[in-house]
N, C-alpha and C positions, 0 to 999 in steps of 0.2 A: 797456331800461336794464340796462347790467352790473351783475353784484353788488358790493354795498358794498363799501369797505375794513374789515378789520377789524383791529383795533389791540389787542395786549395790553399792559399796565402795570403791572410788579410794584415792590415795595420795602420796606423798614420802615417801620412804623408813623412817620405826620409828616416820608417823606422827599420830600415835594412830588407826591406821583404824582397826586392828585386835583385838583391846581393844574396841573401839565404836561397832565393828559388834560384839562380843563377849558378850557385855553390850544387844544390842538389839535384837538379838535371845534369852538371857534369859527372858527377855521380854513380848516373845513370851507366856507365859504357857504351850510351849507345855512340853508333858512329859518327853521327848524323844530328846537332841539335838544331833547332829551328826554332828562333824568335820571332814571334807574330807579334810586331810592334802595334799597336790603335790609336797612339799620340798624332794629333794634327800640328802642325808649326802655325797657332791660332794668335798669339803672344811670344812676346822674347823669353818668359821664362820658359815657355814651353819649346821654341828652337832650341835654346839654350842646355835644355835637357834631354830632347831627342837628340841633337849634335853631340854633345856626350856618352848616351848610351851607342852609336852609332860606332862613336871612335873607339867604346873601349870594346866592341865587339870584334871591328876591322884591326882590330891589333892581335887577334885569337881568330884568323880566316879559318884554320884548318879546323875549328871546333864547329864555329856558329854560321848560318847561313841567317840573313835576316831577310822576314817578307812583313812588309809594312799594308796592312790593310786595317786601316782606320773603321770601317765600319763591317766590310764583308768578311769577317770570320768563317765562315761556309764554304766561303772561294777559296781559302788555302788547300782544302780536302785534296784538291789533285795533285798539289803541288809536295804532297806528305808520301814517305815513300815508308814499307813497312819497317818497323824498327827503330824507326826518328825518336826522337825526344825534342818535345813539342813546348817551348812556355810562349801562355798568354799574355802580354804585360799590355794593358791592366783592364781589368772588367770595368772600373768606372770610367775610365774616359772613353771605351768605347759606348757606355750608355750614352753620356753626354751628347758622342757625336751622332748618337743613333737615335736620340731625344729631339736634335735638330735638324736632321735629315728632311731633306722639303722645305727648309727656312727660306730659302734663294726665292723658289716658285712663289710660297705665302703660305705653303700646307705642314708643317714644322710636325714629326712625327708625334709628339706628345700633344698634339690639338685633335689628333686624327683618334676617334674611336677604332680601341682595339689593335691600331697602328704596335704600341711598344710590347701589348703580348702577343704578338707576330714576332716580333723580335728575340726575345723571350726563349717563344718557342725553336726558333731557328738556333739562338746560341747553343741551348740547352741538346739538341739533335748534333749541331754540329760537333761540342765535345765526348759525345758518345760516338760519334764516327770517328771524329780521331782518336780516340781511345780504343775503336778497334785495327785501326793501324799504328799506331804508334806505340813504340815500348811506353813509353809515360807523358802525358800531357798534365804539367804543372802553369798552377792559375793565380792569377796574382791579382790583390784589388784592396783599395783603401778603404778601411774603415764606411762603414754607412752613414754616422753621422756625427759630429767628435763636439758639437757647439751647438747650442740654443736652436730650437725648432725658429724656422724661418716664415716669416709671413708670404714669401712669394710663392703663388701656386707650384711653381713650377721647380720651384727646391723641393717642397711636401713631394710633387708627386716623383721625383727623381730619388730621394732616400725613400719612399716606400716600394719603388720597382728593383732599386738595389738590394734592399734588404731582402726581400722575397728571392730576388737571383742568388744570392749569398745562401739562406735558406736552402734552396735546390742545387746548388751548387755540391754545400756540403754533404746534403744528404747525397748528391751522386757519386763523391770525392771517397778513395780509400782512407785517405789522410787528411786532416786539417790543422793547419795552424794558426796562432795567433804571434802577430811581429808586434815587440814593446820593445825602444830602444837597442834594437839590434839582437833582442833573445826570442827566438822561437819557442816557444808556448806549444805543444801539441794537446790539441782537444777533444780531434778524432784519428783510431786509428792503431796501427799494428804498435813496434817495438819504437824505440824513440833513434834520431839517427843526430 
């Protein structure tokens, strides 16, 4: 079996991109789809919206199976069986949570030399492994940076390691889109769907 398609999905926050990726992985026919959720319940609006996406999944059992892995993306690999259709929601909050990683200890991974292109590299491996199991692994991720460059270090280096993923992202993606107010843009890629 060829390798999967792989689909990237950017946009602003609330511009339908997990509703269009959500629409075109069903799409897909596969049997099997799999949402790898990477939301942590860190704030109420963030319970608020995983509790949400949660419910409107478990109302469509026999479509979606959801595996919540906040930061090990990698770890899904065995849990993918061939044929799946695969979405990631969303590349930037797993940065986020993978930017903080070691904060509890005192070693917060964006302190650590070399620590988030470690990361990096493991995302970037892990969606070429499941693209070679899966009919299609679709990627979804907010905009890099939508408002005034920020004095905190730690924003600078968070939109320049997203944008670089984004970057490789597309270039390893058959397809890419851009979500504005609910319309999908295609930027890269075959026929338009």
């Amino acid at each position: 079996m060829a390798r999967g398609e792989i689909i990237f999905i950017s946009g602003g926050v609330r511009s339908g991109k997990t509703a269009f990726a959500e629409e075109w992985i069903a799409g897909t026919g596969a049997r099997r789809l799999v949402y790898a959720a990477t939301g942590r319940p860190t704030d109420p609006e963030m319970e608020d919206r995983i509790r949400r996406h949660r419910a409107d999944r478990s109302a469509r059992p026999e479509q979606w199976e959801t595996i919540e892995r906040p930061t090990d993306l990698p770890g899904i690999l065995p849990m993918i069986r061939k044929g799946d259709a695969v979405l990631i929601d969303c590349i930037t909050t797993w940065l986020a949570n993978e930017m903080y990683d070691g904060y509890e200890d005192g070693t917060p991974c964006h302190e650590q030399a070399g620590c988030l292109e470690e990361k990096e590299e493991a995302l970037l491996s892990a969606v070429n492994e499941l693209a070679e199991k899966a009919s299609a692994v679709v990627i979804v991720s907010n905009e890099v940076l939508d408002e005034p460059p920020s004095e905190w270090t730690e924003t600078r280096k968070y939109a320049t390691v997203l944008g670089r993923i984004h970057r490789r992202l597309v270039a390893l993606s058959d397809r890419a889109f851009e979500m504005d107010a609910g319309l999908a843009h295609q930027r890269k890629g075959g026929g338009r769907r």
